[in-house]
Phi, psi and omega in degrees: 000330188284311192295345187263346153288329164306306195303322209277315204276008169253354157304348194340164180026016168308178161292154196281149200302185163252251174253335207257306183274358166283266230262057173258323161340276177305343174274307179307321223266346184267327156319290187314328194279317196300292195310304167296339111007262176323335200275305183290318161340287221275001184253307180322315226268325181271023178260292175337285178331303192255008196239328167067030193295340176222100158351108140080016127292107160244189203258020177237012178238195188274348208290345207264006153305344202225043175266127206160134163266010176234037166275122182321293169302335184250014172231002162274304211292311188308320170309342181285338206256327203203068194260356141329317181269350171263009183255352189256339205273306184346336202257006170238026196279308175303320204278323191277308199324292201299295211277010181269352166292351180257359162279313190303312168326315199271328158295002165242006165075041175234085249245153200291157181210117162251126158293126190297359184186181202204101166259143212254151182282357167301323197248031182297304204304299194280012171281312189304335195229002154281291180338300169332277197328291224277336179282346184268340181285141163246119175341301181275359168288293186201086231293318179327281201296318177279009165252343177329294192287358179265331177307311193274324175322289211310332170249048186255128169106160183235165173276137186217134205272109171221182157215143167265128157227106258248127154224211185308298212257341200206177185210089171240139241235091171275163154290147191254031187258357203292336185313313169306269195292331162253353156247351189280307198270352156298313167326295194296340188284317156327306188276337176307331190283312194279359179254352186257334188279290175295353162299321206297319201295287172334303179255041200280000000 
């Protein structure tokens, strides 16, 4: 997924994208977050297996809420055993708060969204006058010509690698590189922390 989001951010200022690769986009950009998300879950969960940090929790009881690494009760327990790794994962705390909401979205059918395109105060005249065009057709006359003019409205504007993401309180506008350079390599750093705790466990 990263190396296929490298490709789209390297489109920067192309023609705006059509349906389709707009939405093979919007599946990778909700994919990386649900799998990185999904990835730390799944490293807490083998810290658990081996360390037993919150007593007599599985994933079939309520005790498995507080299975986590930035869980309060599972970052005490963990502390006993290891406070060193709970003093290196703190340092990602801010960083799992912001992207697990972007997980949260695409689980609330509010789905992370790149736009197929960014119109500009440059394309105002021809956005104005494609609009025109494609408000003058009628469908049932020439069916032909009115899908023309919504085809050329549709390529007013360029692609500009972003994403939104739409929650209650707010409507905000990422760079979609943040996915590569900001989130990609805190994940590997993590989970490395979380593979140096079970190596240790291993050769104990």
């Amino acid at each position: 997924m990263k190396y296929q989001l490298d490709e789209v951010i390297e489109k920067t200022g192309s023609k705006p994208f059509d349906p389709y690769e707009t939405t093979r986009i919007n599946i990778l950009l909700n994919a990386f977050y649900l799998n990185i998300l999904g990835a730390i879950d799944n490293l807490s969960w083998v810290i658990q297996h081996e360390f037993n940090l919150i007593n007599g929790a599985t994933e079939s009881n309520s005790k498995k809420h507080g299975i986590g690494f930035f869980k309060k009760e599972f970052k005490k327990s963990l502390n006993k055993s290891d406070p060193d790794m709970v003093k290196e994962t703190n340092n990602f705390q801010n960083w799992h708060d912001e992207i697990k909401n972007f997980r949260d979205s695409a689980a609330h059918r509010i789905p992370l969204f790149c736009p197929a395109r960014v119109i500009n105060s440059e394309d105002d005249e021809e956005l104005s006058k494609t609009r025109n065009n494609f408000l003058n057709q009628d469908y049932s006359k020439d069916r032909k010509a009115y899908m023309n003019a919504q085809r050329e409205l549709y390529q007013v504007g360029k692609f500009q690698p972003i994403f939104v993401h739409v929650s209650e309180e707010s409507e905000t506008i990422y760079p979609l590189s943040r996915t590569v350079e900001k989130d990609y390599d805190p994940f590997w750093e993590l989970s490395s922390l979380a593979f140096k705790l079970i190596e240790k466990r291993l050769y104990q």
